[in-house]
C-alpha positions in Angstrom: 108.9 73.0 123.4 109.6 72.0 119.6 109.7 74.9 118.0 111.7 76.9 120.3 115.1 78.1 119.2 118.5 78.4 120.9 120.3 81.6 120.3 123.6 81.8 122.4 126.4 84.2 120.7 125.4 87.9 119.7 124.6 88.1 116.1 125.6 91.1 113.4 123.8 93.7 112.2 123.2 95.2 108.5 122.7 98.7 108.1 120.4 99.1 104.5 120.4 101.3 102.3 119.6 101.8 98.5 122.9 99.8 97.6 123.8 95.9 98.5 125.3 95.4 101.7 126.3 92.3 103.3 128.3 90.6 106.5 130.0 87.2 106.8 127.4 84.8 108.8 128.2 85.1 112.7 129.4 81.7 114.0 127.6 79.6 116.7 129.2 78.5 120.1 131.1 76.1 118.5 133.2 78.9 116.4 131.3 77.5 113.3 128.8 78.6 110.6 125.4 78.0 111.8 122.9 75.4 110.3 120.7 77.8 110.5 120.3 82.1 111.3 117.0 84.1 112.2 116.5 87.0 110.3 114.9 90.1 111.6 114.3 94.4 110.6 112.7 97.4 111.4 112.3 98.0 107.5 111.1 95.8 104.2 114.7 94.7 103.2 115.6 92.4 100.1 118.1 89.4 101.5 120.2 87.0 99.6 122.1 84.7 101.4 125.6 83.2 99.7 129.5 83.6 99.4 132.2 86.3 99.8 130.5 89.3 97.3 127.0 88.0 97.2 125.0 91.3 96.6 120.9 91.7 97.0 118.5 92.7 94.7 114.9 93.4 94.1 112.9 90.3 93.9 115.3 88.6 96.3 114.0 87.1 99.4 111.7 89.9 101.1 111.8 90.0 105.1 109.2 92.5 106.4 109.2 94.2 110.2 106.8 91.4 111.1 107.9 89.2 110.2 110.9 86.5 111.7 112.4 84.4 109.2 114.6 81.3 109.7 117.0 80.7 106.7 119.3 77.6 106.2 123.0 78.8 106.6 124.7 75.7 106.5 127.7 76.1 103.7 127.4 79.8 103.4 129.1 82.6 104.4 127.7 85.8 104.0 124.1 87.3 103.9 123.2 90.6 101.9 120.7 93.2 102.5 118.8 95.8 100.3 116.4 98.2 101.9 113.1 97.8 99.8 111.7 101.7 100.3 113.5 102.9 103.5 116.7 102.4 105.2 116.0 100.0 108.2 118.6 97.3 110.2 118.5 93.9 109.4 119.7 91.8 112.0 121.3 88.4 111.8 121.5 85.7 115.1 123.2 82.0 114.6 121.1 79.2 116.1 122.7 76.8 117.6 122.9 73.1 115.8 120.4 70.6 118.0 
């Protein structure tokens, strides 16, 4: 199937809250930062995905309970979270590179 995904390693979570908080990207297989990472919550969280210290804000890229989102990883390192009205759990899982 084409549009299927490989996930392999466990990914990380983010607790969010009211304040910015991120987690380096979890590596692939390989040991190395995924091309790409699927993004999932249980709560509307603001996501911004970057460097060491990269903080999220409102207006930021908005992932909703419903929603799975696939965001290009490739180069960065960390991901931050901002709940958007409650505190939820953003979770992070590498794909692997095909």
């Amino acid at each position: 199937m084409e549009d299927s995904i490989t996930v392999v390693k466990t990914g990380v979570n983010i607790t969010t809250a009211g304040v910015s908080a991120s987690v380096a990207i979890p590596t692939d297989s390989a040991g190395t930062t995924p091309k790409y990472c699927r993004l999932s919550c249980t709560a509307a969280c603001y996501v911004k995905i970057g460097v060491a210290g990269v903080t999220a804000v409102a207006g930021d890229l908005l992932v909703n309970p419903a929603d799975g989102v696939i965001v290009r990883t490739h180069g960065l390192t960390y991901i931050a979270a901002l709940q958007v009205a409650v505190a939820g759990i953003l979770q992070i899982s590498p794909l692997e590179d095909q």
